[in-house]
Backbone as ProteinMPNN parsed JSONL, in Angstrom:
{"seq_chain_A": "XXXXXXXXXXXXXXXXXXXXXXXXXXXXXXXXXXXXXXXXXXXXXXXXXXXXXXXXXXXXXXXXXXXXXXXXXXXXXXXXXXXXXXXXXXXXXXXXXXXXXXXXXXXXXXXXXXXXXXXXXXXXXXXXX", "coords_chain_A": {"N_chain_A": [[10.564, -0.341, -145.888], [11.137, 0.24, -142.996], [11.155, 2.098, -141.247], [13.62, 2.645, -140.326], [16.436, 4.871, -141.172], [17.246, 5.573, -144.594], [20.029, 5.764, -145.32], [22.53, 4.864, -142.435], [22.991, 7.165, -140.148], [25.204, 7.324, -138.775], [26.821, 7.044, -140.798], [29.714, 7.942, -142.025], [32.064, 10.164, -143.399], [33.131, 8.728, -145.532], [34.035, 7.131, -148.518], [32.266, 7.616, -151.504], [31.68, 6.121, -153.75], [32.352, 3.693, -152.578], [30.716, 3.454, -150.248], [29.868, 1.286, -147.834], [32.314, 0.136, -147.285], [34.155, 0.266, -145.372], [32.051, 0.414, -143.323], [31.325, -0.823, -140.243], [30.217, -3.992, -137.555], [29.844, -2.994, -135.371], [29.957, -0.465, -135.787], [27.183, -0.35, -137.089], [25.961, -1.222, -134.847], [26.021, 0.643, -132.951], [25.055, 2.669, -134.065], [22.034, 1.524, -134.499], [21.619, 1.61, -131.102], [21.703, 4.336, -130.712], [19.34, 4.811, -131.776], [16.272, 6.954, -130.959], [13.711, 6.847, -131.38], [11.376, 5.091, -133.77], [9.938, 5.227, -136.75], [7.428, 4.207, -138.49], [6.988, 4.307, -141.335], [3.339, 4.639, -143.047], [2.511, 4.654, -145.558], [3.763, 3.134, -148.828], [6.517, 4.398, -150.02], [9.258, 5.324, -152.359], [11.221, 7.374, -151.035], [10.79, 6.192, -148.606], [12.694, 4.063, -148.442], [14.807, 1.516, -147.519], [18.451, 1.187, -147.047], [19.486, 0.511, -144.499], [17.397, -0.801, -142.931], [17.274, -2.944, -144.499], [20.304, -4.29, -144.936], [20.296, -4.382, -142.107], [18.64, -6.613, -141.696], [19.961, -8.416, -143.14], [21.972, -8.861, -141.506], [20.395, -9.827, -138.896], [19.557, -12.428, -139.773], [21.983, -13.892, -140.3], [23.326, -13.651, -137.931], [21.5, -15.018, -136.506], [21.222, -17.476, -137.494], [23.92, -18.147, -137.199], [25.49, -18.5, -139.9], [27.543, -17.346, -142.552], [26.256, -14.297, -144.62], [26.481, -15.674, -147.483], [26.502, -18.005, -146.986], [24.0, -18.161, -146.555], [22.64, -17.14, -148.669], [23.482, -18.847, -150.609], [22.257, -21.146, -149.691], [19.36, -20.949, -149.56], [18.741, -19.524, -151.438], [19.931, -18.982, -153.932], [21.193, -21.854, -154.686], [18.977, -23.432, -154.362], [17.435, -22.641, -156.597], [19.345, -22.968, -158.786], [20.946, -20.848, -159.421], [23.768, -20.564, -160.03], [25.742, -18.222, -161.375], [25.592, -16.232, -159.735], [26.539, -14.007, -157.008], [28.045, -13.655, -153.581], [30.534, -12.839, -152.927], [32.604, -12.553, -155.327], [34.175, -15.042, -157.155], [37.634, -14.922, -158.551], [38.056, -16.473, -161.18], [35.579, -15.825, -162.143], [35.195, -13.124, -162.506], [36.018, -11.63, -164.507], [33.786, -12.036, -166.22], [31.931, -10.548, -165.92], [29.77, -7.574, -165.822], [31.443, -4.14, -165.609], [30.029, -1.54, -163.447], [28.606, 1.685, -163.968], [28.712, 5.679, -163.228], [26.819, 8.242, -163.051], [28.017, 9.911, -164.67], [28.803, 8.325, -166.386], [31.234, 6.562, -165.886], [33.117, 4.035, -165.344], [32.397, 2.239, -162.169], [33.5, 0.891, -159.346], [33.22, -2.495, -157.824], [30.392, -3.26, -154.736], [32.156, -3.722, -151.419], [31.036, -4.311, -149.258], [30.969, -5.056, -145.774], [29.825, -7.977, -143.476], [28.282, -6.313, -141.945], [26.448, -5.271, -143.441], [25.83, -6.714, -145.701], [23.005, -7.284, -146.679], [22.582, -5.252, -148.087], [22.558, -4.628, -150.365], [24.599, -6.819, -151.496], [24.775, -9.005, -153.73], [26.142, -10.383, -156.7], [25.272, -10.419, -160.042], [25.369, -12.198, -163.163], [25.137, -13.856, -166.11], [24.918, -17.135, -167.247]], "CA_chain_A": [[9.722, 0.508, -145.066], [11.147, -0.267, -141.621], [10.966, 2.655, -140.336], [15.302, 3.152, -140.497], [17.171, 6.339, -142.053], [18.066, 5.011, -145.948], [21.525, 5.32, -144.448], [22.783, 5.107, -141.06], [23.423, 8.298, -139.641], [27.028, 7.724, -138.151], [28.038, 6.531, -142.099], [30.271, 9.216, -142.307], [33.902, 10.037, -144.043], [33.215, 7.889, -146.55], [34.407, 7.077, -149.968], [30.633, 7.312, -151.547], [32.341, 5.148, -154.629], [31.953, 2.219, -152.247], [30.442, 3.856, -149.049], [29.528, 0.675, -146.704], [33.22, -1.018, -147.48], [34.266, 0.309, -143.993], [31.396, 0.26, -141.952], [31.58, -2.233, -139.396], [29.121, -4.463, -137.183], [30.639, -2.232, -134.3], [29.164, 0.763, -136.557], [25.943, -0.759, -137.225], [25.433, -1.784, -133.306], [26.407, 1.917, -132.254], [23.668, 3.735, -135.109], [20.965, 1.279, -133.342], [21.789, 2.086, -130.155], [21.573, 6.22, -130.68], [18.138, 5.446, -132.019], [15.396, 7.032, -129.595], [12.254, 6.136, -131.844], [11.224, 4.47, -135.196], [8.286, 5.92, -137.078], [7.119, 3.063, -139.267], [5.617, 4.772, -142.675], [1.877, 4.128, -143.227], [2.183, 4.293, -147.055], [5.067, 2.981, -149.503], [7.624, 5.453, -151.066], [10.633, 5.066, -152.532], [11.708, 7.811, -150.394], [10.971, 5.525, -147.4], [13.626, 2.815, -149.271], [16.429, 1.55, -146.155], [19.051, 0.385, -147.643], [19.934, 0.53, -143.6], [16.798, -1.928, -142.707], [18.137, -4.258, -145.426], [21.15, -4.253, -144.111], [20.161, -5.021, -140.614], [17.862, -7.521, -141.606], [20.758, -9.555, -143.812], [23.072, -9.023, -139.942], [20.193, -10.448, -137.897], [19.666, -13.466, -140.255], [23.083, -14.198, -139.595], [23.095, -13.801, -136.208], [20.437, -15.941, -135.816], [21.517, -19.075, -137.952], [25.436, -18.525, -137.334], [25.32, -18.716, -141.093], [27.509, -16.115, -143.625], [25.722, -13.952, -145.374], [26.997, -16.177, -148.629], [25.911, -19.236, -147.002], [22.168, -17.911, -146.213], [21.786, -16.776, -149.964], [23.236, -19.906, -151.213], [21.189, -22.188, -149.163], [17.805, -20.477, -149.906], [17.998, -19.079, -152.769], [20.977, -19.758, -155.61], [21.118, -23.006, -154.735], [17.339, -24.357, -154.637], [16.845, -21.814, -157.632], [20.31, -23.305, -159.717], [21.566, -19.495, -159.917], [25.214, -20.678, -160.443], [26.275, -17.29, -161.842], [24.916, -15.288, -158.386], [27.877, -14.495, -155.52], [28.15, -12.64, -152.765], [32.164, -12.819, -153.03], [32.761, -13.443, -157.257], [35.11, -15.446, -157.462], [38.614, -14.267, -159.215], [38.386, -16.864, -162.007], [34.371, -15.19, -162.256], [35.586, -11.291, -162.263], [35.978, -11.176, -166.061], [32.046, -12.557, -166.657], [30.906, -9.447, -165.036], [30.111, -6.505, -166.621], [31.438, -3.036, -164.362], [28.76, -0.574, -163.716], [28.646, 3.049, -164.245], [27.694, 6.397, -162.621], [25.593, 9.339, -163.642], [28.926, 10.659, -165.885], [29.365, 7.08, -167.332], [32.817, 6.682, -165.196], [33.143, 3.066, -164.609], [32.293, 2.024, -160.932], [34.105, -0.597, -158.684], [32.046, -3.411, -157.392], [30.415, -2.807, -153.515], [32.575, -3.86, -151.048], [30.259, -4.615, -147.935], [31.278, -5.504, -144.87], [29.202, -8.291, -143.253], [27.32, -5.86, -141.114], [25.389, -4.257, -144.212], [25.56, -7.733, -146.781], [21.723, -7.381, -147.033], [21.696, -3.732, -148.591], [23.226, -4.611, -152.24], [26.271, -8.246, -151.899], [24.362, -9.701, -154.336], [26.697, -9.736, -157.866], [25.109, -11.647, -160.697], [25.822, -12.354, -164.441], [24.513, -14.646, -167.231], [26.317, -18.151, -167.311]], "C_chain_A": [[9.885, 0.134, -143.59], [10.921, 0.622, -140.886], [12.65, 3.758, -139.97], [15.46, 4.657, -141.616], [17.382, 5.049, -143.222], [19.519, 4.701, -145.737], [21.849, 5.162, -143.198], [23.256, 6.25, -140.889], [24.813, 9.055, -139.492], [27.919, 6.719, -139.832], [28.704, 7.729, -142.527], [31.891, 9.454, -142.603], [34.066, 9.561, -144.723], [33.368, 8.248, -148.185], [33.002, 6.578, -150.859], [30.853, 6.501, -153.313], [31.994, 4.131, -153.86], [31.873, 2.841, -150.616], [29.779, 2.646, -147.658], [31.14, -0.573, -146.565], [34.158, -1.215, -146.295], [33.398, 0.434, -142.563], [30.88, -1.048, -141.173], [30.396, -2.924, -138.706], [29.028, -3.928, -136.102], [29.553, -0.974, -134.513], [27.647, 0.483, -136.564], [25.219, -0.642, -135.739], [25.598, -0.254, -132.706], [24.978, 2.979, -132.79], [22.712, 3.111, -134.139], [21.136, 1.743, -132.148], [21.706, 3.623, -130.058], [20.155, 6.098, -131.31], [16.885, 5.771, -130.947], [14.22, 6.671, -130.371], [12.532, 5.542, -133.651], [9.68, 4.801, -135.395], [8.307, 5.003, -137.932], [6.121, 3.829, -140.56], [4.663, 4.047, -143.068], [1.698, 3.639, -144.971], [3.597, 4.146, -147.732], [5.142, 4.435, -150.425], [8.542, 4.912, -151.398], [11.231, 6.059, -151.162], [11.687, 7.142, -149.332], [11.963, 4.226, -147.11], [14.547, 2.692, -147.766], [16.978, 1.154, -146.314], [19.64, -0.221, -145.474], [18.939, -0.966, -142.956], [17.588, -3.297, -143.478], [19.43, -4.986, -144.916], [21.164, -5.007, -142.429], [19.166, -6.451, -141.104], [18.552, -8.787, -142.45], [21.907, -9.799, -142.121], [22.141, -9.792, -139.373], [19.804, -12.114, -138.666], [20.935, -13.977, -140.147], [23.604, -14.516, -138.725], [22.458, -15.113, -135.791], [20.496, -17.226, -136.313], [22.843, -19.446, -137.921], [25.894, -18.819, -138.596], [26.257, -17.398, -142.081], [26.407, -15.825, -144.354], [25.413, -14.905, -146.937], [26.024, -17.49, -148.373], [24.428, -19.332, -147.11], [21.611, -18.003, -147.931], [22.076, -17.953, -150.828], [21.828, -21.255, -150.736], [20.267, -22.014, -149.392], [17.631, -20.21, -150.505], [19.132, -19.355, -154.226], [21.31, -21.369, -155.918], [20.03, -24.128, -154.941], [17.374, -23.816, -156.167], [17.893, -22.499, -159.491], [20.853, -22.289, -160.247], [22.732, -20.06, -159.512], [25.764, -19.702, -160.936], [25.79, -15.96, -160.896], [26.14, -15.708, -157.322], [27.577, -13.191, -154.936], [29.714, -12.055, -153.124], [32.066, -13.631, -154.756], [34.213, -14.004, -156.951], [36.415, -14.773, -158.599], [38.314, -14.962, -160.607], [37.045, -16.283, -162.955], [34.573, -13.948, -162.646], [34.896, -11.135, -164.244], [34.379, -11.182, -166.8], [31.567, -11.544, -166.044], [31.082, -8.275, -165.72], [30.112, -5.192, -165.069], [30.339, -2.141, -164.711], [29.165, 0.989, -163.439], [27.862, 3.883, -163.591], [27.221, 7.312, -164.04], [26.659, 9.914, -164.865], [29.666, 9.714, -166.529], [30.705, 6.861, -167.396], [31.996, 5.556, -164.56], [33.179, 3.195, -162.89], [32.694, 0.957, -160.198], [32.857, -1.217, -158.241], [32.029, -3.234, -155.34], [31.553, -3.527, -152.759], [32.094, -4.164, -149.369], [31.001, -5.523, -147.388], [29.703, -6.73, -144.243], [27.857, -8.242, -142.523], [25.815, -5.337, -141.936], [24.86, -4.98, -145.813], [24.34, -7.598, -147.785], [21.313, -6.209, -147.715], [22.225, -3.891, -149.921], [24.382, -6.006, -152.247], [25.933, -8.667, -152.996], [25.32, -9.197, -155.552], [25.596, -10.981, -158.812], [25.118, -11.339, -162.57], [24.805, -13.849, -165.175], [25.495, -15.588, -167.196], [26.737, -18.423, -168.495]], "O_chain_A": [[8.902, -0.255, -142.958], [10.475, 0.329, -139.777], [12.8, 4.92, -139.593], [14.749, 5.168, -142.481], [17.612, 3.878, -142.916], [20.07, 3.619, -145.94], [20.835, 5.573, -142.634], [24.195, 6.464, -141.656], [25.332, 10.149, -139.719], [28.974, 6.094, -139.94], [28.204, 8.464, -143.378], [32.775, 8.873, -141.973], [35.246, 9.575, -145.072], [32.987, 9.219, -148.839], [32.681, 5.391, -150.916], [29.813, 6.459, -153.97], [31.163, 3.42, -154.425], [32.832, 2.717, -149.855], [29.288, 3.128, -146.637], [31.151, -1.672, -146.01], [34.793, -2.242, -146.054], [33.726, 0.51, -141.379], [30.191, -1.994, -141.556], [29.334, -2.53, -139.188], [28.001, -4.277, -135.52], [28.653, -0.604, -133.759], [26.939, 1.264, -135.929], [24.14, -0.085, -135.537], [25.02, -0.209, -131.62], [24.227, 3.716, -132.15], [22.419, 3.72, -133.11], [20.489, 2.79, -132.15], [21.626, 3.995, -128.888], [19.596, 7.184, -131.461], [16.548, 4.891, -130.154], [13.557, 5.906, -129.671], [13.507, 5.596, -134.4], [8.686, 4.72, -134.673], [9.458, 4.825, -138.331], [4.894, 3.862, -140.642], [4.871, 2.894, -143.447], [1.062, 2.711, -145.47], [4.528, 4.856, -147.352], [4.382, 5.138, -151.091], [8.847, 3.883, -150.795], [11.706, 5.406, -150.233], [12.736, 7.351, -148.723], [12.066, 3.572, -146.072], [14.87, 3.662, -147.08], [16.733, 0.029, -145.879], [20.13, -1.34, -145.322], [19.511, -1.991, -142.587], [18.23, -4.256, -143.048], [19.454, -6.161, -144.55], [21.865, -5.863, -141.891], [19.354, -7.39, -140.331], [18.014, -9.892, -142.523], [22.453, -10.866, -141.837], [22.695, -10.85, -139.078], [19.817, -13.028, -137.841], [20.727, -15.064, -139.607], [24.308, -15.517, -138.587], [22.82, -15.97, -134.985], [19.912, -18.127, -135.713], [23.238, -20.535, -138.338], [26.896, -19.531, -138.538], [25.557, -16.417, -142.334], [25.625, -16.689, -144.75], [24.304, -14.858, -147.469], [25.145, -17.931, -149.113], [23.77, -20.255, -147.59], [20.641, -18.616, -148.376], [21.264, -18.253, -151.704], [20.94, -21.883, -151.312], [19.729, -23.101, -149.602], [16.452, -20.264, -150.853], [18.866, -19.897, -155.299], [21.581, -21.922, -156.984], [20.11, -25.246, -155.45], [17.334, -24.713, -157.009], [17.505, -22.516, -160.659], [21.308, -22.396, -161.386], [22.762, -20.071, -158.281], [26.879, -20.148, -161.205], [25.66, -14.833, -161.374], [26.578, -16.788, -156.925], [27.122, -12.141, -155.389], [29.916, -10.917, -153.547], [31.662, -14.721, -155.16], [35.175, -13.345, -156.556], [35.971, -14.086, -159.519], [38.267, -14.101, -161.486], [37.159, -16.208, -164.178], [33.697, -13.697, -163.474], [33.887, -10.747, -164.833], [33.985, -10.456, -167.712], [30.486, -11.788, -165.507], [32.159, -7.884, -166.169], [29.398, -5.156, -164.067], [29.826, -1.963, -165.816], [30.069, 1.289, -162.659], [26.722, 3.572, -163.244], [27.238, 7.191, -165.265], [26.172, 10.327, -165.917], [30.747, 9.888, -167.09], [31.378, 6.89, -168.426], [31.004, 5.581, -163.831], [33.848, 4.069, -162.338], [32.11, -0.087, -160.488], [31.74, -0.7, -158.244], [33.046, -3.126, -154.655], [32.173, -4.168, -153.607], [32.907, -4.199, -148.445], [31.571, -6.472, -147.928], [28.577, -6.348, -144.559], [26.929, -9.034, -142.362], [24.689, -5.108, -141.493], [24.124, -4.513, -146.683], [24.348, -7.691, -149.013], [20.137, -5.964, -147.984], [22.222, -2.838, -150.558], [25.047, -6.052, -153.282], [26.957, -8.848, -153.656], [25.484, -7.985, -155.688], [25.249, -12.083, -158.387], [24.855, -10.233, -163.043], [23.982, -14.571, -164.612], [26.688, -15.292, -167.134], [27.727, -19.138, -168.649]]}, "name": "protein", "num_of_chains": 1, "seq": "XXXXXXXXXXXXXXXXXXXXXXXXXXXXXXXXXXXXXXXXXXXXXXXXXXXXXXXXXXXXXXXXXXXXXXXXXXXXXXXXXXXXXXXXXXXXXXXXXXXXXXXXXXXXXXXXXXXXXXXXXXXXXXXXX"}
């Protein structure tokens, strides 16, 4: 509920199979910048969901500890927690322990592909050890 579009605006041309796997921190910094206000919703919706807040709010944690994305979620949370089967980046020798996910016509789906600008709107992969 930040107040952000669900998407960024200027996400556009995209392969909606893995639609944030080219948008950049370049991209990200350009959408803020074209925004003239933010209306902050009074009551929760889903419809008010941002995957775009999320997103910005996994970039400025970053920013602000000089930290990958990878490193933030290990340090605070897979690592205190002992989630050993949680990655941002799965490892190759990991791939196979993962089950692929499916759309609406049950046609396997590749895994996201986020760029570091948008980590915080879905990186998370995780499996059963």
């Amino acid at each position: 509920m930040s107040g952000l579009a669900r998407v960024p605006s200027n996400l556009t041309n995209v392969d909606m199979k893995d639609p944030y796997a080219k948008y950049t921190e370049e991209n990200l910094l350009s959408y803020l910048k074209s925004l003239k206000e933010i209306k902050k919703p009074k009551l929760f919706s889903w419809k008010n969901y941002s995957n775009t807040g999320f997103g910005l709010l996994g970039y400025i944690l970053q920013k602000k500890t000089n930290l990958t994305y990878e490193e933030l979620v290990n340090k605070y949370i897979t690592d205190p927690l002992g989630m050993k089967s949680t990655y941002v980046n799965v490892p190759e020798n990991k791939i196979k322990l993962f089950v692929s996910g499916h759309n609406e016509l049950l046609e396997k789906t590749p895994y996201l592909l986020l760029l570091s600008s948008m980590n915080g709107a879905g990186a998370l992969e995780s499996t059963a050890p």
